[in-house]
C-alpha positions in Angstrom: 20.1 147.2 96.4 17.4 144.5 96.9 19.7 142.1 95.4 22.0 143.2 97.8 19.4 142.7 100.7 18.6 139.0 99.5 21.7 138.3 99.3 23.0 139.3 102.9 19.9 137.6 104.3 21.0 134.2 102.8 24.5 134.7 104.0 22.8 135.5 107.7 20.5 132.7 107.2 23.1 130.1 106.5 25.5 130.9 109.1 23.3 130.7 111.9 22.3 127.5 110.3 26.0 126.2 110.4 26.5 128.2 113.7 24.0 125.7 115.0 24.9 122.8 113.9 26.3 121.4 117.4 25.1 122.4 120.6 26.9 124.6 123.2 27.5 123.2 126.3 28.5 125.8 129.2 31.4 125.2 131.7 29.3 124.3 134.6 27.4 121.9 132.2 31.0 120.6 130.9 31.8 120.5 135.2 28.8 118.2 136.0 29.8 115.6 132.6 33.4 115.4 133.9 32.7 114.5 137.5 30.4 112.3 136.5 32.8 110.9 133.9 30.2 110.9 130.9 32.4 112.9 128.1 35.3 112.7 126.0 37.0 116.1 125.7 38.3 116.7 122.4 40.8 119.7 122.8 41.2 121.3 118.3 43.7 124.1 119.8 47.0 122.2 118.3 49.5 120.3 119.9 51.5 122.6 121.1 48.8 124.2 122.8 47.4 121.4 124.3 51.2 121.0 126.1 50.9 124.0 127.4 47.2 123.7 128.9 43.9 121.8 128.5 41.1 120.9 130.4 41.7 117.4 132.4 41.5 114.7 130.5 41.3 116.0 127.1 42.2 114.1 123.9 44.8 116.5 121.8 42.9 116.2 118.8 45.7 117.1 116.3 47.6 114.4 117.8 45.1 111.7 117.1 42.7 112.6 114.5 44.1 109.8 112.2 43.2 107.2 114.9 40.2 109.3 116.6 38.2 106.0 116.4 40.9 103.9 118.3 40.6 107.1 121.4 36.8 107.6 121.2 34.7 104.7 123.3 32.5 102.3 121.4 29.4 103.7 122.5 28.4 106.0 119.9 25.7 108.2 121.8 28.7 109.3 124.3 28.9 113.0 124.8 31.6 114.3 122.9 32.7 118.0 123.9 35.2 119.9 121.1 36.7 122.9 122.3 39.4 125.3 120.7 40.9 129.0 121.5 37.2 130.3 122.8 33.7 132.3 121.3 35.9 133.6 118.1 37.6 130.2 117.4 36.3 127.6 114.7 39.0 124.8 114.9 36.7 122.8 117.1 34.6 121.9 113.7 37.1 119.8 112.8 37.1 117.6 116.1 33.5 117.5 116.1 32.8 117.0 112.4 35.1 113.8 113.1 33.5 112.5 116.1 30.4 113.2 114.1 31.3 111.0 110.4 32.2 108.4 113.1 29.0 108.2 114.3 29.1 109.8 117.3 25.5 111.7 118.2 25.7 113.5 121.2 28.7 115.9 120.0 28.7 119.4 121.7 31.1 122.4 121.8 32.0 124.2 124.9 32.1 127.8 123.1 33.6 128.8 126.3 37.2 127.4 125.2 40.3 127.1 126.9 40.8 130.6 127.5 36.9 130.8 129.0 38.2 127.5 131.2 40.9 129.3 132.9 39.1 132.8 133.4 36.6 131.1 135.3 39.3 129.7 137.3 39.5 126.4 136.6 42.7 124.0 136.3 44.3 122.7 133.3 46.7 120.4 132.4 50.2 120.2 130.6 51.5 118.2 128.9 55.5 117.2 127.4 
């Protein structure tokens, strides 16, 4: 059983540690960054998805990962926001893990998501 234990606690330990390992940003945060027009968006929900409805502005990052450099500015301390589905979703570690082995070092995710986007009432756009 204390085997067990141990065990669990190292599996606890090391999620929170990969659960951390980019900051949240929250929408109003997000808000503030966009009117200001400091951030790339990078939306990880698919392209399909992102036809149907992102936040303004964002990169579909299915689309483009292969050229991801050729989207993202030159200035590698921009802030770069990855988003997916919402809280229960893990596809934005794939945008931001990119925007990160590019050198990228202000990369955050809006945990939120597209789903926490448009319950707060905010607009999206579509895409063809």
């Amino acid at each position: 059983m204390k085997k067990f234990l141990a065990f669990m606690a190292i599996c606890l330990m090391t999620a929170s540690v990969h659960a951390a390992e980019f900051q949240t940003i929250t929408i109003s945060e997000l808000k503030s960054a966009i009117k200001s027009k400091k951030v790339v968006l990078l939306d990880a929900n698919g392209t399909e998805s992102w036809q149907k409805g992102h936040i303004p502005g964002a990169v579909d990052f299915n689309a483009n990962k292969n050229a991801l450099a050729t989207v993202l500015p030159a200035q590698k301390d921009t802030l770069i926001v990855a988003y997916c589905g919402g809280p229960k979703c893990n596809a934005y570690k794939a945008a931001a893990k990119a925007a990160k082995e590019l050198g990228y070092t202000n990369v955050k995710h809006l945990t939120a998501g597209i789903s926490g986007w448009t319950k707060a009432g905010e607009k999206t756009d579509k895409s063809s």
